[in-house]
N, C-alpha and C positions, 0 to 999 in steps of 0.2 A: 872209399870216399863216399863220402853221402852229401847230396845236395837236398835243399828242404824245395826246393819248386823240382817239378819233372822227377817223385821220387821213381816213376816206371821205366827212367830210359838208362839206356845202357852208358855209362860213365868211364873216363879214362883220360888219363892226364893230356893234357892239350898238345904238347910235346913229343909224346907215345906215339909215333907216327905207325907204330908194330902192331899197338894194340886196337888203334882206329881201325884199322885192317882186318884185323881179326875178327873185329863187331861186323864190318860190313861184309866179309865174307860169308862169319853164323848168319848172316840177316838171309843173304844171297841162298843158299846151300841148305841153309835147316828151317823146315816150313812150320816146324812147333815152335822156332825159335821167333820167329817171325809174326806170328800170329799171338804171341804172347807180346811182345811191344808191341806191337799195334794196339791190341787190347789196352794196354796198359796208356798208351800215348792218346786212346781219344778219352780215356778218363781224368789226363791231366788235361786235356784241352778242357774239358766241362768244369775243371774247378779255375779255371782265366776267362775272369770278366772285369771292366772297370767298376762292375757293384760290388764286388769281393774284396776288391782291391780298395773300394773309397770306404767299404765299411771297417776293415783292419785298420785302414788311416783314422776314422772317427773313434776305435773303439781304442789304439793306442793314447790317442787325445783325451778320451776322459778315462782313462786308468790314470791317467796324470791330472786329472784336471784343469784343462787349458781351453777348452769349452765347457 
């Protein structure tokens, strides 16, 4: 499963209550596992900003032409 925001963090079906477990237990238990999401999760935080967010919105708008 691939999501295009948060591609660093650990995914699993909402449902999966076996495999939520399983992530939080690796998080818990394995300290390379752990220090790779994090890495990975303060690089998604640095690409969430409302300038990022209103510029996709401008730049959709005139791919179209609507401004």
């Amino acid at each position: 499963m691939y999501l295009k925001c948060f591609p660093g963090a650990l995914k699993f079906d909402f449902w999966d209550i076996n495999q939520a477990a399983e992530y939080l237990l690796g998080l818990l238990d394995n300290d390379t596992l752990h220090k790779q999401v994090v890495k990975y999760a303060q690089k998604d935080l640095e690409d969430i900003s409302w300038d990022i967010a209103a510029n996709k919105v401008i730049e959709g708008y005139k791919k179209y032409k609507l401004i």
